[in-house]
N, C-alpha and C positions, 0 to 999 in steps of 0.2 A: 619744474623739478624733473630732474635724467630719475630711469631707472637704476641706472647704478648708484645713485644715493640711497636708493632704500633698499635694492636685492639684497639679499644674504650670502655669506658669501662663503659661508662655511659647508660647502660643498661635499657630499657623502657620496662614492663613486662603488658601484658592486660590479663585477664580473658578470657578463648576460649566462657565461656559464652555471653561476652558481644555483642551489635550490630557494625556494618561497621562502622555506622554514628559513635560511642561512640570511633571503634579505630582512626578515621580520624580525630576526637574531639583531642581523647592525642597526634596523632603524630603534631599536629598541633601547639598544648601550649607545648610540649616539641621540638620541632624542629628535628623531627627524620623522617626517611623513610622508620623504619621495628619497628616491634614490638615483643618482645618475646613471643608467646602464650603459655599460664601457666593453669593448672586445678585448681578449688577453694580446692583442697585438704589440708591440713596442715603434713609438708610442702607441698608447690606446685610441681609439675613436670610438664617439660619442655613438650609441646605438639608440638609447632613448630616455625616456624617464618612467619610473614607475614607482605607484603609489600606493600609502596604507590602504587606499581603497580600491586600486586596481588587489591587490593580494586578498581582500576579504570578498571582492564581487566577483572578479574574474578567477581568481586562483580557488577560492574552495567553492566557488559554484559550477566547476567543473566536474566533470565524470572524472573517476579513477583517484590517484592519491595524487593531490593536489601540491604536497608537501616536497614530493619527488619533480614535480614541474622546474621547468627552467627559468629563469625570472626575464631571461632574453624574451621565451616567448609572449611576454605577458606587459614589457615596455612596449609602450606608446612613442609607435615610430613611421615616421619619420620626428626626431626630435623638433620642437618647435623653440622659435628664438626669437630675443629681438636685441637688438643691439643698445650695450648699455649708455648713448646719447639716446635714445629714444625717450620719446614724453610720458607721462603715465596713462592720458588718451591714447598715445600709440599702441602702449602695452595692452592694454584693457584693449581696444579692435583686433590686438594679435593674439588674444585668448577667445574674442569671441570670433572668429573667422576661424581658430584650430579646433574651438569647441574644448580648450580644456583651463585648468585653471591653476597650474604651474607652468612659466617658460622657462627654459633657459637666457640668460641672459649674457652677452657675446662680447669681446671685444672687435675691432672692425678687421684682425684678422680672422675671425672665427672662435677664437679659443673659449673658456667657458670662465666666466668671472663672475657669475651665481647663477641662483635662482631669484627669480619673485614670484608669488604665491598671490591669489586675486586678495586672499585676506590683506598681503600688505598694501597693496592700490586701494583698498576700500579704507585702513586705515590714514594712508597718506592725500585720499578724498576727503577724508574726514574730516581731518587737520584744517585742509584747503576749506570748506565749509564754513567751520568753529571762527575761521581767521575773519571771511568774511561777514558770518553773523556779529563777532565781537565789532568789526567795522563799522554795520548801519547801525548799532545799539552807540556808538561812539558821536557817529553824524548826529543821529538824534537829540541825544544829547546835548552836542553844538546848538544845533540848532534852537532847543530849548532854551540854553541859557546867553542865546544873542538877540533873539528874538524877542519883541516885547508881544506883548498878547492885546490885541485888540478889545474891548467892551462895548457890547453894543446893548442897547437893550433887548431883554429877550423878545422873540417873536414865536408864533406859534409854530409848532413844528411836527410834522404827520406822523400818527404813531397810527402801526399797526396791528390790531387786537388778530386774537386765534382767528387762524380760519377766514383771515378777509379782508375787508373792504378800509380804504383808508379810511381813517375819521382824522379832527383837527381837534388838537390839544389845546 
């Protein structure tokens, strides 16, 4: 599975100019928890990404009025990326090599075609999981009903009481 099957793609872009208050303002009317920070250049470029928890950790754990801070200073930058062919093992080693846990996610010229969020690679692991637990509960089954069951008579067989020593049943 590409990252680009699962990023999101509904991309929320703020001004590095703008205030904390103004990016908690849009993550709020757009229901998002990161925001792309963009310079007011024409076109814009990508400055970085920052998050409802960069704004609660970094921004009012600051001295002075937090609210008045710039959101520029507060994006995680160099933005990190990985290009949307990449595997979601790729993604996951380019979150844990950036240390963070939203990338951008790229076209192979650069430009921005989402996010993905660790949350979505841990539900797209999941998936991947669920597929293969349903699998061996499938084999087994096979197996169960091709298989004839042997009978032998019983033999004794070692049981082991609390605390010890084998005895014979």
């Amino acid at each position: 599975m590409k990252v680009e099957s699962l990023c999101r793609r509904d991309v929320v872009g703020i001004d590095a100019e703008s205030t904390l208050r103004q990016a908690a303002t849009l993550m709020c009317e757009e229901h998002v928890g990161a925001l792309v920070v963009v310079t007011g250049d024409d076109p814009p470029q990508v400055v970085g990404i920052v998050t409802d928890r960069d704004l609660a950790i970094d921004g009012l754990g600051r001295s002075g009025d937090p609210l008045d801070l710039k959101v520029g200073h507060l994006a995680k930058s160099p933005p990190f990326a990985v290009e949307g062919s990449a595997s979601l093992q790729e993604a996951a080693a380019a979150m844990e090599r950036a240390g963070v846990r939203r990338l951008l996610v790229v076209d192979p010229d650069g430009g921005v075609i989402g996010v993905v969020a660790a949350d979505d690679l841990l539900q797209a692991f999941t998936e991947q999981l669920e597929g293969l637990a349903r699998a061996l509960r499938a084999n087994l089954q096979r197996e169960h009903s091709e298989r004839k069951v042997f009978s032998t008579s019983p033999k004794p067989r070692p049981v082991f009481p609390l605390f010890g020593t084998a005895a014979v049943q």
